[in-house]
N, CA, C and O atoms as CSV, one atom per row, in Angstrom:
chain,resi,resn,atom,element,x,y,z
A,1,UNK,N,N,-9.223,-20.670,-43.496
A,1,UNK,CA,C,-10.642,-20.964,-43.630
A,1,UNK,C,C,-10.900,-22.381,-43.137
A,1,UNK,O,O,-10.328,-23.301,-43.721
A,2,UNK,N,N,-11.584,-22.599,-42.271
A,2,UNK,CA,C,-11.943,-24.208,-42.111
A,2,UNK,C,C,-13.383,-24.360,-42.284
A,2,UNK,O,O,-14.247,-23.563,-41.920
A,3,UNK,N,N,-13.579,-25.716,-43.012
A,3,UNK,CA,C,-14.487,-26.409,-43.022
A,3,UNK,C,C,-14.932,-27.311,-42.409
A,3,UNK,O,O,-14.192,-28.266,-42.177
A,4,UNK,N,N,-16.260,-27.316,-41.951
A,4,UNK,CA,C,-17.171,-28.330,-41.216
A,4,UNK,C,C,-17.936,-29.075,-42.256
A,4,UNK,O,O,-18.198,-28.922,-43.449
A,5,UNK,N,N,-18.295,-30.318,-40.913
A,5,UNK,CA,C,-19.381,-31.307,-41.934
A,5,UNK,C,C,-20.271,-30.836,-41.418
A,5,UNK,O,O,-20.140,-29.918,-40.607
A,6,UNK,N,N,-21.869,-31.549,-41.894
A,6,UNK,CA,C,-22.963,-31.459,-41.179
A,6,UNK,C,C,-22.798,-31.670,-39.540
A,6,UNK,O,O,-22.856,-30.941,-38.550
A,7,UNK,N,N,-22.608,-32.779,-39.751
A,7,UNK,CA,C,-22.482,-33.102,-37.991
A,7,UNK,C,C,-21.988,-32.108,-36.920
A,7,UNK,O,O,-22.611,-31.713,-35.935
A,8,UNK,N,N,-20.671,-31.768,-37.335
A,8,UNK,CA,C,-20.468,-30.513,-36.868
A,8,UNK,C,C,-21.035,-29.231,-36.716
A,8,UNK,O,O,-21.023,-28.466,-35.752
A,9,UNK,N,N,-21.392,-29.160,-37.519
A,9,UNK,CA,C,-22.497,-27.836,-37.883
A,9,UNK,C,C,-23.993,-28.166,-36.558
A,9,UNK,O,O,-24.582,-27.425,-35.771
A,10,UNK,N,N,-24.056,-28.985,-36.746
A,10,UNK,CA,C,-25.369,-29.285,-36.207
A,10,UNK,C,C,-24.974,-29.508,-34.172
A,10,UNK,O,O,-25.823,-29.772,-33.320
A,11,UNK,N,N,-24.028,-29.370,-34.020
A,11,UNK,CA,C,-23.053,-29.417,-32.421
A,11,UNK,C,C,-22.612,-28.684,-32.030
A,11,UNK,O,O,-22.281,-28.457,-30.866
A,12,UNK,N,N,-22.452,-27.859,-33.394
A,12,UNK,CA,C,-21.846,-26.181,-32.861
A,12,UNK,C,C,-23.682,-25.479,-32.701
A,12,UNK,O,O,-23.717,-24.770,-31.695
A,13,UNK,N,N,-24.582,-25.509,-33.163
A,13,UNK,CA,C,-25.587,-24.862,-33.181
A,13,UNK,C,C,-26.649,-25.592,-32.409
A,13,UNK,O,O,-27.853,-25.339,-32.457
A,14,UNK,N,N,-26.119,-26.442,-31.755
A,14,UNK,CA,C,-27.278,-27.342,-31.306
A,14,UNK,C,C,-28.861,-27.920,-31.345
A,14,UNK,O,O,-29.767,-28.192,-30.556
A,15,UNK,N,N,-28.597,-27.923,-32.737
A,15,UNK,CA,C,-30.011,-27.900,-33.785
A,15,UNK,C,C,-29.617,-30.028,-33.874
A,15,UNK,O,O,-28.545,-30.598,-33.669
A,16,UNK,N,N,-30.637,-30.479,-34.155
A,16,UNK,CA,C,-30.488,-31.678,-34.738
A,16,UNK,C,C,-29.747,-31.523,-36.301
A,16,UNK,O,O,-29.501,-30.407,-36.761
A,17,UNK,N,N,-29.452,-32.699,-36.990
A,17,UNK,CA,C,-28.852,-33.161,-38.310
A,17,UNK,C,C,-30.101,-32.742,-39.164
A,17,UNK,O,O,-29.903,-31.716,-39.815
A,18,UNK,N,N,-30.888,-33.100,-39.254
A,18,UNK,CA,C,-32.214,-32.905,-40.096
A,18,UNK,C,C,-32.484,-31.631,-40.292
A,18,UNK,O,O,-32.864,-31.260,-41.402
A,19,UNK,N,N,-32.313,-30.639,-39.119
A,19,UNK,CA,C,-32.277,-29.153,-39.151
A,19,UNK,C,C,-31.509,-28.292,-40.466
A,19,UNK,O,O,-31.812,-27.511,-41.368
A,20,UNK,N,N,-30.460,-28.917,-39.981
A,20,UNK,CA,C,-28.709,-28.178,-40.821
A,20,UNK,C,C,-29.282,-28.511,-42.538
A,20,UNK,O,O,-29.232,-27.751,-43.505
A,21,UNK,N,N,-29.863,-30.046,-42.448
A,21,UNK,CA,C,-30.132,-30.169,-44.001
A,21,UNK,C,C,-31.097,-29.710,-44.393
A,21,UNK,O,O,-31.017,-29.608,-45.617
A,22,UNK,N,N,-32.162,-29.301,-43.957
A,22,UNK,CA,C,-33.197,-28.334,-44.014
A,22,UNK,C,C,-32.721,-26.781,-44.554
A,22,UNK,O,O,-33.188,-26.175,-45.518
A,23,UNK,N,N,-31.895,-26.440,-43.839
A,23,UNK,CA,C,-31.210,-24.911,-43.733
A,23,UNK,C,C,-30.662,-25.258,-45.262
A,23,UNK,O,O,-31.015,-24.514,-46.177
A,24,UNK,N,N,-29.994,-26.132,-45.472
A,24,UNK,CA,C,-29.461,-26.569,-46.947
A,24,UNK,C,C,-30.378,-26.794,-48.409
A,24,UNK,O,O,-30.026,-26.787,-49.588
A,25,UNK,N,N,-31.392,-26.947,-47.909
A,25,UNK,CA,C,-32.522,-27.534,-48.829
A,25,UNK,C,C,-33.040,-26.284,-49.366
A,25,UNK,O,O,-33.264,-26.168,-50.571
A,26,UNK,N,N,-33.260,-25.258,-48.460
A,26,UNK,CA,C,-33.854,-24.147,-48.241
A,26,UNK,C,C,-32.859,-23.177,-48.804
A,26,UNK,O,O,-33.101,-22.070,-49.285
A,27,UNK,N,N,-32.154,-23.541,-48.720
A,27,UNK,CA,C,-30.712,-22.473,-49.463
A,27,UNK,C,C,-30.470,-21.306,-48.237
A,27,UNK,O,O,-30.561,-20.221,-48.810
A,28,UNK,N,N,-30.256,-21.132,-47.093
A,28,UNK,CA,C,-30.100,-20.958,-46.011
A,28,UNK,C,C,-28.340,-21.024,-45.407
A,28,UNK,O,O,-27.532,-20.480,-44.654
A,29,UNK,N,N,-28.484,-21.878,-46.167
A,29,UNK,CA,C,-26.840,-22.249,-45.547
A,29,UNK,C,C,-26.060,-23.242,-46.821
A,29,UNK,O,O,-26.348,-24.346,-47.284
A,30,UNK,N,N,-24.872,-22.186,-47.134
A,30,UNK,CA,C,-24.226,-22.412,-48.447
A,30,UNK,C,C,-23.223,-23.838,-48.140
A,30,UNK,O,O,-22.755,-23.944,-47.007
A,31,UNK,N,N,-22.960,-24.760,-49.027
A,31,UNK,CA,C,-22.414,-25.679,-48.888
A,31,UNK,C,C,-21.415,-25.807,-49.667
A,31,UNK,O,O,-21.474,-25.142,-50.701
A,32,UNK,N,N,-20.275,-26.618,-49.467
A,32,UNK,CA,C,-19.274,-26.929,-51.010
A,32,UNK,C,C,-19.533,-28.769,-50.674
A,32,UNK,O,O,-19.269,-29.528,-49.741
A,33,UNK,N,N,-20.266,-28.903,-52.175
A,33,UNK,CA,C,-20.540,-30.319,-52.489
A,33,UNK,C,C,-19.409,-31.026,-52.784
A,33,UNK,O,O,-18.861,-30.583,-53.793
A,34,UNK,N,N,-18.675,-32.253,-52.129
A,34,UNK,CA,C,-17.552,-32.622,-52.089
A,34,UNK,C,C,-17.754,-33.775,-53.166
A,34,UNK,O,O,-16.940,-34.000,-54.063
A,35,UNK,N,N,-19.024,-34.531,-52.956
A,35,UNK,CA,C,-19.529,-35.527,-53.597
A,35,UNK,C,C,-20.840,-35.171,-53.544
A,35,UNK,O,O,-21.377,-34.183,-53.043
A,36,UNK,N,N,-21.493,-36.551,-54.405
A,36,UNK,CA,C,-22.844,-36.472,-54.288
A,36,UNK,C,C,-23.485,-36.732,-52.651
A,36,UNK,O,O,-24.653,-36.398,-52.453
A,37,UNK,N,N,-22.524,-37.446,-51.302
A,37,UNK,CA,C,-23.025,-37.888,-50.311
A,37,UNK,C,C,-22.377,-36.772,-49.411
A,37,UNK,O,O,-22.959,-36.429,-48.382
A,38,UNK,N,N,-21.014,-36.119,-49.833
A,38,UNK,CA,C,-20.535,-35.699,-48.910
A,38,UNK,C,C,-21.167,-34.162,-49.361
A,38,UNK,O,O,-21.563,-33.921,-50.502
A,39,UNK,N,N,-21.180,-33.117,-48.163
A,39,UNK,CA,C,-21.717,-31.674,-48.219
A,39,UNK,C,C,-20.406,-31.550,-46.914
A,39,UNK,O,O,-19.916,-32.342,-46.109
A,40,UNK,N,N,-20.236,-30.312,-47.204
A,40,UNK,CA,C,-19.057,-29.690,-46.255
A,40,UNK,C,C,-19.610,-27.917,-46.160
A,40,UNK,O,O,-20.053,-27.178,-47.040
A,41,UNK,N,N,-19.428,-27.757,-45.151
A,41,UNK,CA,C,-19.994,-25.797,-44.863
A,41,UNK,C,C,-18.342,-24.938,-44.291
A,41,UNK,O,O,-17.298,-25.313,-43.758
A,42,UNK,N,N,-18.727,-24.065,-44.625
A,42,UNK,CA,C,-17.496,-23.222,-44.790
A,42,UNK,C,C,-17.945,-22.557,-43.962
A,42,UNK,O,O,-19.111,-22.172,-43.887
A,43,UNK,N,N,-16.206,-22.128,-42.524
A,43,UNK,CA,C,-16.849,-21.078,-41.391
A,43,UNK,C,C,-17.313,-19.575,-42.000
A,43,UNK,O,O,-17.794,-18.668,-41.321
A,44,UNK,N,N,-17.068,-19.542,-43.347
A,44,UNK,CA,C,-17.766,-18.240,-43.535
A,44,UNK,C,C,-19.087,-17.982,-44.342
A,44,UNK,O,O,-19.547,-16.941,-44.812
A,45,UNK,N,N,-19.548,-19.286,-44.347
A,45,UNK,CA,C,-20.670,-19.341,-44.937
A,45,UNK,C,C,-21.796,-19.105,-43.645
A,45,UNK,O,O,-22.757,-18.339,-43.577
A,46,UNK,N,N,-21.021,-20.528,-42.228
A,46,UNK,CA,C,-21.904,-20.681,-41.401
A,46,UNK,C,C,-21.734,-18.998,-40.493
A,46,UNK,O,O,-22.794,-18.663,-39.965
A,47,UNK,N,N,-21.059,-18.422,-40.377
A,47,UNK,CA,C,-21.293,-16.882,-39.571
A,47,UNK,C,C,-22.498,-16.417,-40.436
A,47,UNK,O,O,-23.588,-16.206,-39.902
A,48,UNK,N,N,-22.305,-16.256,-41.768
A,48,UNK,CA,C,-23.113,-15.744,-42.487
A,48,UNK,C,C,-24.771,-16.024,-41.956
A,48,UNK,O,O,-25.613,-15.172,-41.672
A,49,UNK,N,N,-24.887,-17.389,-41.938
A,49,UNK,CA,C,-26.235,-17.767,-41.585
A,49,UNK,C,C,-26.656,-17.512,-40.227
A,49,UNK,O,O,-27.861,-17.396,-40.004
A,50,UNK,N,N,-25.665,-17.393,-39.126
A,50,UNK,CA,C,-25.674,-16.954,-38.022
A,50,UNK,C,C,-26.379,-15.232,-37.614
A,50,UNK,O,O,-27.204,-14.806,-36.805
A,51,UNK,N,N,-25.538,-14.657,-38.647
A,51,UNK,CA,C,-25.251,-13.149,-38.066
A,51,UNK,C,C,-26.973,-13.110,-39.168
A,51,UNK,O,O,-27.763,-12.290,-38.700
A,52,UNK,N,N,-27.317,-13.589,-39.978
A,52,UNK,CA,C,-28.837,-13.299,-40.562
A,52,UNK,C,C,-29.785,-13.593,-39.319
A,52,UNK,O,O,-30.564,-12.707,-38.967
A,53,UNK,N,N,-29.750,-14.659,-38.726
A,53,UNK,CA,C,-30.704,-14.965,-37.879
A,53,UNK,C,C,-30.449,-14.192,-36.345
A,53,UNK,O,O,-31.153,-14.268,-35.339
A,54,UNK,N,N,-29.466,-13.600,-36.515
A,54,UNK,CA,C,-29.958,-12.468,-35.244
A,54,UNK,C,C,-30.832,-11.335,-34.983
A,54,UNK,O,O,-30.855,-10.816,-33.866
């Protein structure tokens, strides 16, 4: 299983940073909270949000 950060997330989908945390805010796209600053997405969270928006 690998995990991405935002940044990543947001380079693989070519959405801006503000986007990805939006998708997060919105509950859109599942996160594992590492800290209160850090957020990390799981590749099977992000297919998940993928294969919805097709």
């Amino acid at each position: 299983m690998q995990i991405f950060t935002v940044n990543e997330v947001a380079e693989m989908l070519k959405v801006r940073k503000g986007f990805v945390y939006e998708l997060i805010k919105q509950k859109q796209l599942k996160v594992i909270k590492m800290s209160e600053r850090r957020l990390r997405i799981t590749e099977e969270a992000l297919m998940e949000y993928i294969m919805q928006e097709e």
